[in-house]
N, C-alpha and C positions, 0 to 999 in steps of 0.2 A: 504494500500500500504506500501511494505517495504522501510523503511526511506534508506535504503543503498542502496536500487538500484536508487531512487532521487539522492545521493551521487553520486553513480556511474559516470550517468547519464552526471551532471556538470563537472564531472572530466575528461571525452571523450571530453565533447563541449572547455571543458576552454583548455586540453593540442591537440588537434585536432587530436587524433589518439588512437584508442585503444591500441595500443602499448604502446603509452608514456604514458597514463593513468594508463594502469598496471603496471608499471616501478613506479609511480608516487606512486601507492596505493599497491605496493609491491603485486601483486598478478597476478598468470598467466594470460595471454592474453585470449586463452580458456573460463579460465572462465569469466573472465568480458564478452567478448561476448555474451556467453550464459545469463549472468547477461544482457544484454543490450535487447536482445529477448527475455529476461522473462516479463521483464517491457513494450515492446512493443506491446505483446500478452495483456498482463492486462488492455493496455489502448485501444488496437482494432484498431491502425492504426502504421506505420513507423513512429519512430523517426530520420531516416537518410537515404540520398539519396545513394546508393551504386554504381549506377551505374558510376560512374565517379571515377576517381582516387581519388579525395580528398570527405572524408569524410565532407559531405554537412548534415545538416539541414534542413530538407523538412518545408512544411509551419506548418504541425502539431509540429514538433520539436519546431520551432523557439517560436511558440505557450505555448508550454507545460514546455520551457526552464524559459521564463517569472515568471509561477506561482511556476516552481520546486525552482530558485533561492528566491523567497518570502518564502516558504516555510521553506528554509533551512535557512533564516535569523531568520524568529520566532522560529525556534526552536533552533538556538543559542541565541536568546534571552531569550527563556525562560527558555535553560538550564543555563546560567549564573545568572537567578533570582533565580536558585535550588541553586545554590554553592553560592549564596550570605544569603539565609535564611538558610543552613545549614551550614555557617560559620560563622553564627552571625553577618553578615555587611546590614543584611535588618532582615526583618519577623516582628512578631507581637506575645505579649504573652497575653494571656487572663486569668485573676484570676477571679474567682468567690468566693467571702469573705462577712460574717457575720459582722454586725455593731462591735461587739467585739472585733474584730482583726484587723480590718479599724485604728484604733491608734498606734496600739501594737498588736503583733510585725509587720503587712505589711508593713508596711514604713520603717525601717529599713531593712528590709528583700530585698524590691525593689530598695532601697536605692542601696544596697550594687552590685544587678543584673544590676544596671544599670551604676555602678562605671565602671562593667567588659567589659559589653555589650550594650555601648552607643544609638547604630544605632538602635538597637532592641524598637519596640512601645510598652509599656505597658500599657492594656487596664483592669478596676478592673471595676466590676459591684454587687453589693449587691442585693440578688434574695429576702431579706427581714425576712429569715430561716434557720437553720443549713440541711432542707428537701430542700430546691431550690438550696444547694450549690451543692448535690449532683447531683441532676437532673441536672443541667447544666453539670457537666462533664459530668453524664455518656454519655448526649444527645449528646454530641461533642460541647455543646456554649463557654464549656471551656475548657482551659487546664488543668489548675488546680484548685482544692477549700481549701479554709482555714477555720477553723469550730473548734468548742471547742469539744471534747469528751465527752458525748457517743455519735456516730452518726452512722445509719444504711444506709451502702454500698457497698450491696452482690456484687460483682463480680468487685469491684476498691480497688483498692493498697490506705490503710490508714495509714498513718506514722507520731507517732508523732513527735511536732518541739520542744517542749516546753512547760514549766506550767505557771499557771497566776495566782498568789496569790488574793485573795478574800478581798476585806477589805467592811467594812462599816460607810457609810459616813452620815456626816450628821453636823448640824451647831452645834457653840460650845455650844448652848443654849440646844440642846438637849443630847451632849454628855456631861453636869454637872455632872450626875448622872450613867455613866453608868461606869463600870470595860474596863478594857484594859490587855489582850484579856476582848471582850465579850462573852459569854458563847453561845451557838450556842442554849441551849434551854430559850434563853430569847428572839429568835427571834418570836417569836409566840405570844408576849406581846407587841411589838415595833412597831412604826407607820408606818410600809412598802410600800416603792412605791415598785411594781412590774413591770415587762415587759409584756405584752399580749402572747404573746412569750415566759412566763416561764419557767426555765429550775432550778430554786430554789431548787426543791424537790431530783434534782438528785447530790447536792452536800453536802447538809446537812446529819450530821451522823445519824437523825433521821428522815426518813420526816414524817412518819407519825406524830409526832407532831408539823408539820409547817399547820397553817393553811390553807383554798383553795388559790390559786391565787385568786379568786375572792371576799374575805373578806378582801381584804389588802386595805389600806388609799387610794391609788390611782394606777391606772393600767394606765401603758401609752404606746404606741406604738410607742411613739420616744424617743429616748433616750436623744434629746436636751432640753424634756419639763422634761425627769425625771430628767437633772443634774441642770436645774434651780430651779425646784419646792425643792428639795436637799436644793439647795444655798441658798432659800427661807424658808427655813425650813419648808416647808409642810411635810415632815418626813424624812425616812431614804431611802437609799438603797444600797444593796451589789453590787458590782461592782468589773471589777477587777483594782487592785493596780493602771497600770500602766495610764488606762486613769482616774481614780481619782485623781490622782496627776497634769496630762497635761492638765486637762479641768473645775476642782472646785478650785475657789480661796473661802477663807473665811471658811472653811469646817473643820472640823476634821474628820479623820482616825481612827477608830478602826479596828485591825486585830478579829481574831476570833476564838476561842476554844470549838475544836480541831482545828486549821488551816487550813481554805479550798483552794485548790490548784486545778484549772482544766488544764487539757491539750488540748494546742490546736495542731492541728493533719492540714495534706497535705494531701489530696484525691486525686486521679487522673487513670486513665486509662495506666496501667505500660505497655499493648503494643499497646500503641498510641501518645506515648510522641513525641512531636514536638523535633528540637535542640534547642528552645527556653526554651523550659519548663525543658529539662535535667539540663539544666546551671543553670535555675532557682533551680532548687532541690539540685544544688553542692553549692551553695551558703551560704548554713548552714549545719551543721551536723545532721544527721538523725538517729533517734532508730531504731530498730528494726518495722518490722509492728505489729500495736495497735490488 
């Protein structure tokens, strides 16, 4: 059913005359009438008594009056809830982000969306892989994903935000001996925690001479047992800068040569963007697409 002849409809009953109603809704007499028997035909019975002088409400009308004015509330209500998530005074943004960017930079990042964009919910879930950041956008679970480069996602807008310097940590017991930078092919001799999740081999200028993930001191799939076992010196691990610095006390820092620097990158579906998610992307400046 067409919402305007509902409209119409109320505007006959509330001004009591099609005349005043056209006057009212700027539009020929004419046609609101024909507008008033269009929608009487669609529903299969009279909505108004004619045969007397004043324009009366038969029992169907008064009936139909009921559910048209319910009607036309819910959809002022729910257009008011459109203009309030598209001007940023409601809605909800959803990030889908890899434990590596969980420190640095998301929080800063949210931080700053949410200085702009108070009312707005921000909802962050970690799918556990730089492979589940994407499946959630493209699925529609998210709006956006945050992930470090290189990441495969045919058919989504990948932009990067920024680099994350690489350092390697580890207690000062074990860094006695070692050079600052450390040399990237000494990493293949050194007592490595890894992530199950390895992504190692695709930042190193050599990988073939990094051993398997699977020959390293310890593999671990959370990253709270790798920055303790760290802190404990059970060995080392590459990490980037910024949560080395915000989550190991007692540790040292070596950088590493050649200097490794990854990029982490914004995924997202460029023609599906929420007004939540646009705000969020003007929030920081963006390169070119990766």
């Amino acid at each position: 059913m067409d919402l305007r002849l509902v409209e119409y409809f109320i505007a006959v009953v509330d001004h009591g005359s099609v005349t005043k109603a056209a006057q009212a809704l700027f539009i020929a007499q004419p046609s609101l009438s024909q507008a008033i028997k269009s929608l009487e035909r669609e529903l299969g019975a009279d909505l108004f008594d004619r045969t007397g002088r004043a324009l009366e409400l038969t029992g169907t009308g008064r009936s139909f009056e009921v559910a048209a004015r319910r009607v036309l509330r819910d959809v002022a209500v729910a257009r008011d809830r459109v203009g309030a998530v598209r001007e940023l005074r409601a809605g909800q943004l959803r990030i889908s982000a890899v434990a590596d960017v969980t420190l640095h930079p998301l929080p800063i990042l949210v931080q700053a969306f949410r200085t702009r964009h108070p009312d707005v919910e921000v909802r962050i879930t970690d799918p556990g892989h730089v492979g589940g950041v994407v499946a959630e956008v493209r699925q529609g679970h998210a709006d956006l994903g945050l992930a470090t480069l290189p990441l495969k996602a045919a058919s989504l807008t990948v932009r990067p935000i920024g680099p994350q310097r690489m350092v390697l940590a580890m207690t000062p017991q074990l860094a006695a001996d070692l050079p600052d930078p450390v040399p990237q092919a000494m990493l293949a001799k050194l007592p490595l925690i890894r992530g199950v999740d390895d992504r190692l081999a695709d930042l190193v200028e050599h990988p073939e001479a990094l051993p398997p993930a699977r020959d390293a001191t310890v593999r671990s799939g959370f990253r709270q047992v790798t920055w303790e076992l760290v802190r404990l010196g059970a060995g080392m691990a590459v990490m980037p800068e910024g949560i080395a610095e915000r989550q190991l006390t007692g540790v040292e820092l070596r950088g590493l040569d050649p200097d490794i620097r990854r990029e982490v990158a914004c995924v997202y579906r460029a023609d599906q963007l929420s007004p939540a998610a646009t705000a969020f992307l003007a929030t920081f400046p963006l390169a070119g697409p990766a």
